[in-house]
Structure formats: C-alpha cells, structure tokens
N, C-alpha and C positions, 0 to 999 in steps of 0.2 A: 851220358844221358842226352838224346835227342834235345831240342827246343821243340816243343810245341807251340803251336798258336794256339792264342788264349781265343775262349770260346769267347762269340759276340751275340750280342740279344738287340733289341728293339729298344730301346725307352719307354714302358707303358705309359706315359704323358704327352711325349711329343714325337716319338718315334727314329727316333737319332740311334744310330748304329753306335754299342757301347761294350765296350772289350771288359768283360767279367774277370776279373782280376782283383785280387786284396789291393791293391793299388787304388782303385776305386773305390771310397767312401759312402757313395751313394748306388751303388747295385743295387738290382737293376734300373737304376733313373741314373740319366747321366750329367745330373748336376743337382745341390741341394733345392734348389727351383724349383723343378718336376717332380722332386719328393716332396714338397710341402704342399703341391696343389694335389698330388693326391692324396696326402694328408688329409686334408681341405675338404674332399670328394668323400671322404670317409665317415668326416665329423659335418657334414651336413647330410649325410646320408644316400647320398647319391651313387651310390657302390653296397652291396647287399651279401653276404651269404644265406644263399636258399633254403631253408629248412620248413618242416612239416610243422603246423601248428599242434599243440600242446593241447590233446585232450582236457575239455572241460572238467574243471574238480579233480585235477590232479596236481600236485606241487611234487617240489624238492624237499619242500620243508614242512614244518608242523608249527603249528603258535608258541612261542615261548622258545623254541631251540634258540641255541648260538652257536655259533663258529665254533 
C-alpha cells in the first residue's frame, strides 16, 4: 500500500494549516483553543444556520402531546 498524505484543511478559527488525521483530536481546529472559541461563536449566537421561517399557525406539535 502506498503512503499517502493526509489531506490538510485551514483551521476555521485561526486558519493554521492542519493535517486531517485520527491523530488529531480536534479536526478541523487545530488545537482545543480554536474549538472552544467556536464553540463560543455558536452559543452566543454569532454563527447561524439559514432557514425559512415557520408559516404562521403552524406547529410540530398539538396542546397536550408528549414525546
């Protein structure tokens, strides 16, 4: 079997060149640092996924359901 190089990504926090590998903990961040700030970015809101609002008077659920 060949060696291949392990594929490298960016850091989405600080942008540091970081070799994708189970050896890495923290993929894609390359170090727990960078993952906790944008942890951070997440739970203060500051990072979004984009969706369509929710038609007026429409639910999931009904009064009285449970899980």
């Amino acid at each position: 079997m060949a060696n291949r190089r392990p594929t490298v990504v960016s850091c989405p926090t600080c942008g540091k060149a970081v070799e994708w590998t189970p050896d890495n903990p923290w993929r894609p961040f390359c170090c727990e640092r960078c993952r906790l700030i944008d942890l951070g970015e997440w739970f203060e809101e500051r990072h979004r996924i984009p969706a369509e609002p929710d038609e007026p008077g429409t639910t999931d659920w009904e009064p009285g359901d449970r899980d």
